[in-house]
N, C-alpha and C positions, 0 to 999 in steps of 0.2 A: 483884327488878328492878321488881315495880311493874307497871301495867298502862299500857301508853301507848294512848291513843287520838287519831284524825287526823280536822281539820277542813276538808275541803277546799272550793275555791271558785277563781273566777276573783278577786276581791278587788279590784276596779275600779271605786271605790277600797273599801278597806277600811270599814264604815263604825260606828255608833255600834251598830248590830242586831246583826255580826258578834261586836265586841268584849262584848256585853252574854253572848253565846250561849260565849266563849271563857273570860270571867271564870267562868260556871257549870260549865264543863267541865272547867276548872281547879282547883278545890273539887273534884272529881268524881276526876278521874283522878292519879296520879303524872306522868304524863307527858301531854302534848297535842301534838301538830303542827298547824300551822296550813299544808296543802300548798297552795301556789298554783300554780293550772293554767298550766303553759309554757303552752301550745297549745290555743287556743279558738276558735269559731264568733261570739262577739263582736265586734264590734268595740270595742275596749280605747282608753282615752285614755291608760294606763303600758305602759310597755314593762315583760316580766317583774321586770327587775332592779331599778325604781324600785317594781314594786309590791310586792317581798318589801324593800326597804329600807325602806318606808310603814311597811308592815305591822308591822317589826322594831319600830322605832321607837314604833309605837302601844301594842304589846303587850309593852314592856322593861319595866311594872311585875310584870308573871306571870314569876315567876321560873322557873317549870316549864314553859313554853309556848317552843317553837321554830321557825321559820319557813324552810321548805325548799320547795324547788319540786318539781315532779311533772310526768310527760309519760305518758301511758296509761291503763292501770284502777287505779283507786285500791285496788280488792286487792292490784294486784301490788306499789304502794305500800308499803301497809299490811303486807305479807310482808316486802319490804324494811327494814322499819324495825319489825320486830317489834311491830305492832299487831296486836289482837284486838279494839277498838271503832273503828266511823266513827259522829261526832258530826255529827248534822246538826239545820239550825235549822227551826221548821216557824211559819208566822206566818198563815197561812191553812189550808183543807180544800185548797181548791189544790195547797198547797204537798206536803200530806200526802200527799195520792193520787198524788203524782208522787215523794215520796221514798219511800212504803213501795212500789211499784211496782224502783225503781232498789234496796231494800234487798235485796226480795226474789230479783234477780239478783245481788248479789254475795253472798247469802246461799248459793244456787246455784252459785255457783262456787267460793266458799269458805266452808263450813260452819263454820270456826272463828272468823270472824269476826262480830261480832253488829255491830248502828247501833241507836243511841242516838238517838231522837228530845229535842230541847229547847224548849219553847214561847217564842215573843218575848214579853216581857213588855209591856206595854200601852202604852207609850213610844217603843218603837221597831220595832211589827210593820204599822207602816206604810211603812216604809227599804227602800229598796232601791237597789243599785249603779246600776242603770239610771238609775232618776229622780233620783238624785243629781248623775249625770254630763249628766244632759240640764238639770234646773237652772243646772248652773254654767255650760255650754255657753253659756247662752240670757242668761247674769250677775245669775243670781239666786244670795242670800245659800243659804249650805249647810252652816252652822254649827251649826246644832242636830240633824244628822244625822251629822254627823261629829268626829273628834278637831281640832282646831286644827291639827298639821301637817300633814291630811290637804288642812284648809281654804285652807290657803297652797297646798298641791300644784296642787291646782285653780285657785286663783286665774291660777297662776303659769301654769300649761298652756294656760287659755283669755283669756287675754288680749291 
């Protein structure tokens, strides 16, 4: 079967950092999921079903890569869907100390699952969802952080 492993994220919007983190994970695993969180503490500019459609969309070159959605602990996910790695992206110390914190709990809750740290590469570990969406908001260009139909999505929402 292969090992599948799951990328999860709110994905608001998806952006050039994610895909850069999914293409690597992709080389990496037989299988990836790219789970976007139903239910978040953000505030979102897509509604779930526009952001798993972005998403699909952005990431149809990755032939092995799937896009499903998730609502709870991404273990129970990950059981769900017979995963054994969570991939996560780390672009800062920041970022680290808050994901190996969150590994080490589901590491604790389920031992057979490992997480896979992946560094941003030097191009896009400056990206994030947030300042993307606050950019476009404010009608500033967000084209070098993101895929083109991500760029229209935005256009189109904040206009």
């Amino acid at each position: 079967m292969g090992v599948v492993a799951i990328y999860s994220g709110t994905f608001d919007p998806i952006t050039n950092g994610h895909t850069y983190i999914v293409g690597r994970a992709s080389q990496m695993f037989e299988h990836v999921i790219l789970a976007v969180a139903k239910s978040t503490p953000k505030n979102t500019a897509f509604e779930l079903d526009q952001r798993l459609e972005l998403a699909a969309e952005v990431l149809a070159p990755y032939t092995n890569v799937v896009v499903k959605s998730f609502d709870g602990l991404i273990v129970d996910f990950c059981k769900a869907n017979n995963a054994t790695v969570i991939v996560r992206g780390i672009r800062s110390l920041t970022d680290f100390d808050y994901e190996r914190q969150m590994a080490g709990m589901n590491r604790l809750m389920v031992p057979t699952i490992d997480t896979v740290f992946l560094s941003a590469d030097e191009g896009t570990a400056h990206i994030s969802s947030t300042l993307v969406r606050q950019i476009a908001q404010l009608g500033g260009d967000i084209v070098q952080f993101v895929h083109p139909v991500i760029d229209a999505a935005m256009r189109k929402r904040f206009a």
